[in-house]
N, C-alpha and C positions, 0 to 999 in steps of 0.2 A: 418411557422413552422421550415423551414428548417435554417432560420438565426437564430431561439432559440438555437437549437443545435450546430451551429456556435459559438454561443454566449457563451453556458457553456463551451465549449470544450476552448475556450480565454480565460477565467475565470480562468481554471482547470491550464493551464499552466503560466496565471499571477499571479495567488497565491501563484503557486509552491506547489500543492498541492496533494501529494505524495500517497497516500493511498485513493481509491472511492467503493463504494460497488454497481455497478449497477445490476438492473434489471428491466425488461422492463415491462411498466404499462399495463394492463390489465382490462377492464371492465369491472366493479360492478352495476349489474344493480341498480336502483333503488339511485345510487348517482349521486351527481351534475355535473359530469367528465365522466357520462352516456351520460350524452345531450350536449355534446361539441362534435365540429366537431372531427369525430376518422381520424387515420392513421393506414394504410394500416401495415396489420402484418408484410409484409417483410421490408420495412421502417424502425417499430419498432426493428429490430431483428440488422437492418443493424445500425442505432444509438448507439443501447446499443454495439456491436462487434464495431465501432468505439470509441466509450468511455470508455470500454474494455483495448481495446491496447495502449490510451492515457496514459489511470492509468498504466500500465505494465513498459510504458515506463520514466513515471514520478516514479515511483518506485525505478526500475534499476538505472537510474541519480542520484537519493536519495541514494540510497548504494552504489554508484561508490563514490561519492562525502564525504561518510563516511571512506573512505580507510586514514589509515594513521593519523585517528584522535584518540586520549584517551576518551572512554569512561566508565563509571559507574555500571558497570551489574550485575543484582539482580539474581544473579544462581538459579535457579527451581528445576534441575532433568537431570543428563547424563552429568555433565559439561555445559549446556545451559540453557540462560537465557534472560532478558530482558533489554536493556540501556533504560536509562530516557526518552530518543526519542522515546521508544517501537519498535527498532530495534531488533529482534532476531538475538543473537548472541551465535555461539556455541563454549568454550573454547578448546583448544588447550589442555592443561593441564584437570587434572581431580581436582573437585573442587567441596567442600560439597555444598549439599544445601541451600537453606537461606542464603547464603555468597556473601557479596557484594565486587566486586572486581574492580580494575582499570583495565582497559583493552586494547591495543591498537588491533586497527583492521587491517587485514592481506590483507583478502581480501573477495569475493563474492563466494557462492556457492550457488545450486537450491534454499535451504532451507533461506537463510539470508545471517551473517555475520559470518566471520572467526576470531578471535582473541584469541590474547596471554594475557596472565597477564603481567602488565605494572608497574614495580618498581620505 
């Protein structure tokens, strides 16, 4: 089992695959993943907090590596919106909504991306 999770965790980073939603499987009785050999809850808790901190850091990489590019952003609400890559990105300037803007990005904050409007 333990090479399986090896095995996604190589996957996750040879994809480059920036964005994971995990959470840790739990038994339903009465299905076919009932009668398979289980793992020990602290195992499971300690997989998903490793798979966790892979996607955080496969994230961060992904926005670091966004800095300094022109992107496309669909303004929502509060000057922040989304680029085509589904980066959140919050403008610099104040900017109606529904307005699709050229955007270069600045830099990272808690929340996503920082960016200016790009002429």
């Amino acid at each position: 089992m333990k090479k399986l999770t090896k095995k996604s965790m190589q996957l996750i980073k040879e994809a480059n695959i920036t964005y994971i939603h995990v959470f840790p499987y739990s038994i339903r009785k009465n299905t076919p993943a009932s009668n398979m050999p289980q793992v020990q809850k602290k195992i499971i808790q300690k997989r998903a907090r490793e798979l966790r901190d892979l996607a955080e850091r496969q994230h961060n990489n992904f926005l670091v590596s966004q800095i300094g590019t022109i992107q496309k952003v669909l303004v929502e609400n509060n000057s922040v919106g989304h680029a085509t890559n589904f980066s959140k990105i919050k403008l610099k300037e104040n900017v109606e909504a529904c307005t699709i803007v050229s955007t270069k990005i600045l830099e990272i904050n808690s929340d996503g991306l920082i960016g200016t409007i790009h002429i």
